[in-house]
C-alpha positions in Angstrom: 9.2 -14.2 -5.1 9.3 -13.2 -9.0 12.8 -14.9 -10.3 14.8 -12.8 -12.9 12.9 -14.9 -15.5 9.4 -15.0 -15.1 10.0 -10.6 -14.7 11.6 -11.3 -18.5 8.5 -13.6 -19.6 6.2 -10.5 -17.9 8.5 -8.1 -19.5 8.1 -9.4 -22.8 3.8 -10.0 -22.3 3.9 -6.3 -21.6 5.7 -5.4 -24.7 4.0 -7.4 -26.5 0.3 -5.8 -25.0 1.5 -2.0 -26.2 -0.9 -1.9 -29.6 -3.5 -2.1 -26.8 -2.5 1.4 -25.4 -3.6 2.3 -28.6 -6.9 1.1 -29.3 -9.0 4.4 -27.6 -6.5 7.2 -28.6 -2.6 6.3 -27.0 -0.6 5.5 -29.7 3.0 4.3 -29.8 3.5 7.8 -31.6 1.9 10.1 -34.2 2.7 11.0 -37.9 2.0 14.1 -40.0 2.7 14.7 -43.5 4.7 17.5 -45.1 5.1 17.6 -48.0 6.3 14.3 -49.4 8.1 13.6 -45.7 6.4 11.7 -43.1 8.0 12.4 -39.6 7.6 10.7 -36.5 6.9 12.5 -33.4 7.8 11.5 -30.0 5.0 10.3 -27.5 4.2 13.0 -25.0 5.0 10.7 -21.6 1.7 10.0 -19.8 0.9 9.2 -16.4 3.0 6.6 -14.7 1.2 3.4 -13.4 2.5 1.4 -10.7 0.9 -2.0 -11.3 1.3 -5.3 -9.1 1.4 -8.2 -11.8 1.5 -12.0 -10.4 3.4 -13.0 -7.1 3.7 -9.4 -6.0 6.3 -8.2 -8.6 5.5 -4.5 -9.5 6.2 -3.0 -12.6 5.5 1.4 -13.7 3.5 1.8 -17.0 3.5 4.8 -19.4 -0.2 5.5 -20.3 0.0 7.3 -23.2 1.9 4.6 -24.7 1.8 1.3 -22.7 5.1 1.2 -22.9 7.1 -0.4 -20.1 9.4 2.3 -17.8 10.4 0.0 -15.0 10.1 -3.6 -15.7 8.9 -6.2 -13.3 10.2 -7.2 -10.4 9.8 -7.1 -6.3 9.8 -3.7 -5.4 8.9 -0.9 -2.8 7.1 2.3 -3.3 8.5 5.2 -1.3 5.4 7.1 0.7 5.7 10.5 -1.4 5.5 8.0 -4.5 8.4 9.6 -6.5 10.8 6.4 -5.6 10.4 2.7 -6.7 13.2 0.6 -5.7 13.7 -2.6 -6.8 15.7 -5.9 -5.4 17.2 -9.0 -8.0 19.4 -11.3 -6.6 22.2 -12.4 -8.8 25.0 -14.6 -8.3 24.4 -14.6 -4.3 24.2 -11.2 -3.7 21.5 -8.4 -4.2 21.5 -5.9 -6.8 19.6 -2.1 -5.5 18.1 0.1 -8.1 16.4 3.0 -7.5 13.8 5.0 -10.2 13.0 8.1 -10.5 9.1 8.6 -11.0 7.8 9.4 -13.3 10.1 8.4 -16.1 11.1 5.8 -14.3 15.4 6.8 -15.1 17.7 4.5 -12.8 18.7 7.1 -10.5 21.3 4.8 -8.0 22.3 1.3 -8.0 24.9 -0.8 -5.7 24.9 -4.3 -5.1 24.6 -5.9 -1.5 26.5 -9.2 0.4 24.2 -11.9 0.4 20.4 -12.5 -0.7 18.0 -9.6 0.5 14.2 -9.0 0.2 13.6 -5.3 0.0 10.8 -4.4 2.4 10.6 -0.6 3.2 11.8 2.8 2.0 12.0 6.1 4.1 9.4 8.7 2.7 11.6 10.2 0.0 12.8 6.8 -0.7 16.6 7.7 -0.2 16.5 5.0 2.6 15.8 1.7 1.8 15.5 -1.6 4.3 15.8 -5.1 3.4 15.4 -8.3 5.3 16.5 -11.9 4.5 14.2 -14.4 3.8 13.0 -16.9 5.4 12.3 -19.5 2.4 9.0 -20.2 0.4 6.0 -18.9 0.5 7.6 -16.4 3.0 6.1 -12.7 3.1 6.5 -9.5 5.3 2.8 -10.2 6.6 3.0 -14.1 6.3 6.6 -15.0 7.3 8.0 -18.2 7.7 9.9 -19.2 11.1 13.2 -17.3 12.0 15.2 -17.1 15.4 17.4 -14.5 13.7 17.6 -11.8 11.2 19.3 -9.6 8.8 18.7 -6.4 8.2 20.6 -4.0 5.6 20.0 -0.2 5.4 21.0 0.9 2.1 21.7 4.3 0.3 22.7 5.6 -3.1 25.9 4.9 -2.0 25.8 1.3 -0.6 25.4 0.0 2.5 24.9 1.8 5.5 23.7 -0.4 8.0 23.9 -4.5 8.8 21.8 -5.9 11.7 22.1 -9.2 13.2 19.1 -9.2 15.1 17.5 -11.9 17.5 13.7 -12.4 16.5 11.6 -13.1 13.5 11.9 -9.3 12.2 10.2 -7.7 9.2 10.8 -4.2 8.4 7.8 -1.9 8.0 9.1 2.0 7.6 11.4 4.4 8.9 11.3 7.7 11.1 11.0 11.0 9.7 14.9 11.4 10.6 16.0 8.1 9.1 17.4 7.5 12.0 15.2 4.1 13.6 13.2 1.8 11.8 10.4 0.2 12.7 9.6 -3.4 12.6 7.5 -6.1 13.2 8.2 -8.4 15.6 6.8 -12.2 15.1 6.0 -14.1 18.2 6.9 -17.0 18.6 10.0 -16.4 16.0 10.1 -20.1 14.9 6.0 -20.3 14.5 4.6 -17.0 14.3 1.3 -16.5 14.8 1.4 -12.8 16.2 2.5 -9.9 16.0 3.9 -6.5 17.7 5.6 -3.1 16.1 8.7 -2.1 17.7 11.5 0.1 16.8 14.9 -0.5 16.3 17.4 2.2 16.6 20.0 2.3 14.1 23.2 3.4 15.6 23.1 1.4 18.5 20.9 -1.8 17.1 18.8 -1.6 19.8 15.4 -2.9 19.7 13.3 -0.8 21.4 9.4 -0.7 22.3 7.1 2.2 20.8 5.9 5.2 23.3 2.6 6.0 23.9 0.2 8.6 22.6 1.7 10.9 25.6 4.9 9.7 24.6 5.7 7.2 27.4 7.7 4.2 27.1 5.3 1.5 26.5 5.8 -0.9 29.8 6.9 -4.3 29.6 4.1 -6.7 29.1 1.7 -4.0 27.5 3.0 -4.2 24.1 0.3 -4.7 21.7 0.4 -8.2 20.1 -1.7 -8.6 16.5 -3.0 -11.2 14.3 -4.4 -8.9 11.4 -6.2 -9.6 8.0 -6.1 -7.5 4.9 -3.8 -5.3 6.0 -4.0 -1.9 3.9 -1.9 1.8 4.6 -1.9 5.2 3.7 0.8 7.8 4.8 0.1 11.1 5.6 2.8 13.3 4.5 1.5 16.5 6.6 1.4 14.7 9.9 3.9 12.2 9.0 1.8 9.2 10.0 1.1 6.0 8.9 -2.8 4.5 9.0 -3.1 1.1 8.5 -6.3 -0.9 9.0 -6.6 -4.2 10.8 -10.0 -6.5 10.5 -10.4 -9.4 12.5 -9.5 -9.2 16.0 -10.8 -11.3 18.2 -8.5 -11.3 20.7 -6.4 -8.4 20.4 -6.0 -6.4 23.6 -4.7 -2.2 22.6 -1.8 -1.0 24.5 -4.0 1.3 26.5 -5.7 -2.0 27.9 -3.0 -3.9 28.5 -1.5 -0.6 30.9 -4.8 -0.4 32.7 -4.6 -4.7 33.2 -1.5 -3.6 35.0 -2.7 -0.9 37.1 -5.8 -2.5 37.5 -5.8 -6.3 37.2 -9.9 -6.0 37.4 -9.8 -3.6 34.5 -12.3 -4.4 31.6 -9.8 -5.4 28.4 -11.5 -4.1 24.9 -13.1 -7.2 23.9 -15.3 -7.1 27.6 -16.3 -3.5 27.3 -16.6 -3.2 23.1 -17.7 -6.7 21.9 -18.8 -5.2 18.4 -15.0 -4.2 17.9 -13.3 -6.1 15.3 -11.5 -3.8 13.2 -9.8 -1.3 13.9 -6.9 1.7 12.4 -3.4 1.6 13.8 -1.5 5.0 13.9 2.1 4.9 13.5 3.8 8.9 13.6 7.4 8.7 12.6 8.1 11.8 14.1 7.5 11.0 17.5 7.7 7.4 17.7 4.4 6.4 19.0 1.2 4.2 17.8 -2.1 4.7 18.7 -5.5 2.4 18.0 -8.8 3.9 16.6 -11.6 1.2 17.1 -14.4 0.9 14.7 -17.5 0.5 15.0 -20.0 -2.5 14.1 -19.9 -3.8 11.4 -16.8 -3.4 10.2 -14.5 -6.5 10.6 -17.5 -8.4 10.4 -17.2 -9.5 7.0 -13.9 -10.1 4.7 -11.2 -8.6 5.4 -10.8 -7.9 1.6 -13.5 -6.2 1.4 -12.6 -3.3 3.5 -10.5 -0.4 2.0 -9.2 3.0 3.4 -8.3 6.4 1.8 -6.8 9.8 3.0 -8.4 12.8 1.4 -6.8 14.9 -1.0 -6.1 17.8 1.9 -5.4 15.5 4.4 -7.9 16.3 6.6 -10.2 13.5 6.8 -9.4 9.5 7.0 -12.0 7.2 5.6 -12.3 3.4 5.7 -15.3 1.6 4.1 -16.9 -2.1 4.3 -17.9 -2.5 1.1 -19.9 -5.4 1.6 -22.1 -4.0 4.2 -21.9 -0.2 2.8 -20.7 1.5 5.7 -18.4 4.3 5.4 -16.5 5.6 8.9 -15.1 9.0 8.5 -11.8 9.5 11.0 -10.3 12.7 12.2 -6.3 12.2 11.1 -5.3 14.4 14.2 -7.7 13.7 17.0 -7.4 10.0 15.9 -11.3 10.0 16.9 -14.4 8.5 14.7 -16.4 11.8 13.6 -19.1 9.7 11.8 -20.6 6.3 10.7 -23.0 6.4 7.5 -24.8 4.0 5.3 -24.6 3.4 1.6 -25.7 0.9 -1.1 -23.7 -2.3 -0.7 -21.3 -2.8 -3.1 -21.1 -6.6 -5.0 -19.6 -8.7 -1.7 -18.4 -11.6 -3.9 -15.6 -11.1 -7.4 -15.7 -13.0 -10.5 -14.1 -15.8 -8.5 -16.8 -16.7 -6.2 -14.9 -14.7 -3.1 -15.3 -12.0 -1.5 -14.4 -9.3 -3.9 -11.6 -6.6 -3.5 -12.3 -3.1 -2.2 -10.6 -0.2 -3.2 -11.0 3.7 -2.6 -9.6 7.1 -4.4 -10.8 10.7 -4.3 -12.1 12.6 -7.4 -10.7 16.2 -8.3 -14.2 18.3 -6.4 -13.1 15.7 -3.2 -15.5 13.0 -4.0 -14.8 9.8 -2.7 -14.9 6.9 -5.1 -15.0 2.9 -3.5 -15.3 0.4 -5.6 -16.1 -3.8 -4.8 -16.8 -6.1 -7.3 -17.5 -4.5 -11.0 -19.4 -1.2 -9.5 -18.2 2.2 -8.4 -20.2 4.4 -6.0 -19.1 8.1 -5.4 -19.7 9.6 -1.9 -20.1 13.4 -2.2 -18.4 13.2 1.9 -17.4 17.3 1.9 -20.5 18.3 0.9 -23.1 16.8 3.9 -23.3 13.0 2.3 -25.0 11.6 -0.3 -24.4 8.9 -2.5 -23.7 10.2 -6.5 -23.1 8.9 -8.8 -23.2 5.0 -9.3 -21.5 3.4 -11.9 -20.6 -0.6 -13.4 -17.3 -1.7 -14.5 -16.9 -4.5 -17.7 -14.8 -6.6 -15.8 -14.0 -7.0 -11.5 -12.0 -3.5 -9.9 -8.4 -3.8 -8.8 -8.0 -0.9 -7.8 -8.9 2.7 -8.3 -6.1 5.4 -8.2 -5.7 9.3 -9.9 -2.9 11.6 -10.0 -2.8 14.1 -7.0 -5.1 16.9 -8.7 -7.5 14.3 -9.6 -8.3 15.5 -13.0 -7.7 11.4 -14.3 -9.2 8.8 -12.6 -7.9 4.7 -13.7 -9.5 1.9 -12.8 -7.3 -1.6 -12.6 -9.1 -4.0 -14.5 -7.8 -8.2 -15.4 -4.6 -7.5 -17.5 -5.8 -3.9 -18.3 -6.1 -0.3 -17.0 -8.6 1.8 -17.7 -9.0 5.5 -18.0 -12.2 6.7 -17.1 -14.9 9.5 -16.5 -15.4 9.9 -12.9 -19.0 10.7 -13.1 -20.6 8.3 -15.7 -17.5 5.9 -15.7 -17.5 6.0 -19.6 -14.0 4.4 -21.2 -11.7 7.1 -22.7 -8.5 4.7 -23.3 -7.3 1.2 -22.0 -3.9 0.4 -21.5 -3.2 -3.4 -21.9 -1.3 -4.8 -18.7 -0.8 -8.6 -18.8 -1.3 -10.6 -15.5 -2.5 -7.0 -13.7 -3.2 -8.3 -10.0 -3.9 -4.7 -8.7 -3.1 -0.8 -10.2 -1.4 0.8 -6.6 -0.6 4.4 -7.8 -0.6 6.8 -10.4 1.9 9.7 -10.7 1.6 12.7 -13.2 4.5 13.7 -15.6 6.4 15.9 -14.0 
């Protein structure tokens, strides 16, 4: 976790990166003449930038000037994108602030008993959930062991909530009414090595399995229990849904299995009837409370899991995930929760700057294109208009990320301590913004 003074040292190796906002047209403001008076005019606010910098502290980034609006520090993004809240720990207990996006104004603030991790937000970020930790090196998706845990609901005005819960626990997002939140569960607590999603309710503090797709209680012993790699989500706002893809399964048996094992003991599990599974996109809906698997088809999962990326179009009406390494693209109906298509493209680089296998990452274009990006090369997928692969484009230095605002007239392209705005066709530089220690650009949000 980022301590109060490594965010200052990244604070200050922001501030001190501005004049690079500068260098292709954003400047810290602009002066005219009149006369024999020189006035200053005040920067017309940018696009914000939500940036992860080292050890997952996130920080918001004006790009018209590069000037800091939120400074560094662990964070959550709510799912509509308008909410960053951020978690410090002083003196033994935790300090809540919440920002407003995209000017990044402290909105609400309280401080909480004891030392929290913030972990999940409801959609509109008025909720937000924290955990405690469970010592070094600990993380929502690499926890340390726990045989119980706390969890705080908090609000603008304070606490709401306090869980003592049995169970390594790690909060993951709440239902569309704010009402339960959902969770992963670590099995075993004290040396985790699995995973399932259940849901706690939060008037009673009951933890509860998920339903099924026909919204049936899940049966005891049918619960799905994961080990995923690069884990990466989207949230549908329209459907209220939460994708997230898993790679590397080997072993993992879906609900629906596990069910049939019971009804059937002679039943085929996944792995024995669809060997050439090993990745695959989990459906959450907070509305009703019930998950739902969509395998994938070979290859994906087959190579890193860093390498794959997924991306909701602009309308909402398609769901893609990609393999950058072996250029496959698998194009997902959002409501049927069904694979509509499987195509082939140009791979992208499979190994970074580093020697590894190289980051993925996938936006959409303002005429729908879809942009994936591996290595230092972008490829655009023309995938409403019957395929294609147009244009192809190089980076100067490895993608960490690609990200627009919602009418995708902007596209930026995360870059080692930099963002870049670009052309979405040729990829031709039109400003860079200097961003010290840049691990990843996550989301771009338009002045209002």
């Amino acid at each position: 976790m980022t301590t109060r003074r490594k965010a200052l040292r990244l604070a200050g190796a922001l501030a001190a990166g501005v004049a690079g906002a500068g260098a292709l047209g954003a400047s810290a403001g602009c002066q005219f003449r009149s006369g024999d008076r020189t006035t200053r005019r005040a920067p017309t606010p940018g696009d914000a930038l939500i940036v992860e910098l080292a050890g997952g502290a996130l920080a918001v980034v004006d790009a018209a000037t590069g000037r800091l609006l939120v400074n560094p520090g662990p964070a959550v993004l709510s799912g509509d994108g308008r909410r960053l809240v951020r978690a410090e720990q002083p003196d033994g207990g935790t300090r809540l602030t919440s920002h407003r996006l995209p000017d990044g104004a402290a909105v609400a603030g309280g401080t909480l008993t004891g030392t929290l991790a913030v972990r999940a937000t409801s959609a509109d970020g008025a909720l937000v959930a924290l955990a405690n930790d469970a010592g070094p090196g600990h993380t929502p998706y690499r926890p340390g062991p726990r045989e119980r845990t706390t969890i705080v609901v908090a609000d603008g005005a304070g606490q709401r909530r306090r869980l003592e819960l049995p169970g390594n626990l790690e909060p993951e997002a709440f239902d569309a009414t704010g009402s339960a939140l959902f969770v992963l569960d670590y099995l075993p607590p004290t040396a985790p090595d699995r995973y399932r999603v259940r849901v706690v309710d939060l008037a009673s503090g009951q933890v509860q399995p998920l339903l099924t797709r026909v919204k049936a209680v899940v049966p005891g012993g049918a619960e799905e229990e994961m080990r995923g790699e690069g884990r990466q989500a989207v949230y549908d706002s329209r459907r209220k849904r939460l994708f997230t893809l898993y790679t590397h399964q080997p072993d993992h048996v879906h609900t629906r299995d596990r069910i049939a094992a019971v009804t059937d003991p002679n039943g085929a599990g996944a792995r024995e009837d669809a060997p050439h599974v090993h990745a695959f996109v989990h459906t959450l809906d907070l509305n009703e409370r019930w998950a739902f698997c969509v395998d994938l088809p070979a290859p994906f999962g087959e190579r890193a899991a860093i390498g794959h990326t997924i991306a909701l179009s602009r309308d909402g009406s398609r769901l893609h995930v990609a393999d950058t390494g072996s250029g496959t693209l698998a194009m997902i109906d959002p409501e049927g929760l069904t694979v509509l298509d499987s195509v082939r493209f140009d791979a992208l680089a499979d190994t970074g700057d580093s020697g590894s296998a190289a980051p993925a990452a996938a936006t959409f274009d303002g005429a729908g294109m879809l942009l994936v990006g591996a290595g230092r090369e972008v490829v655009g997928m023309a995938v409403t208009a019957g395929g294609g692969t147009d244009p192809r484009w190089s980076t100067p230095a490895e993608v960490r990320g690609l990200a627009g605002p919602p009418d995708g007239t902007r596209l930026y392209v995360g870059q080692p301590d930099a963002v870049l705005r670009v052309d979405a066709g040729t990829g031709a530089v039109r400003q860079r913004i200097d961003v010290p220690g840049l691990v990843a650009l996550r989301h771009v949000i338009a002045p209002a």
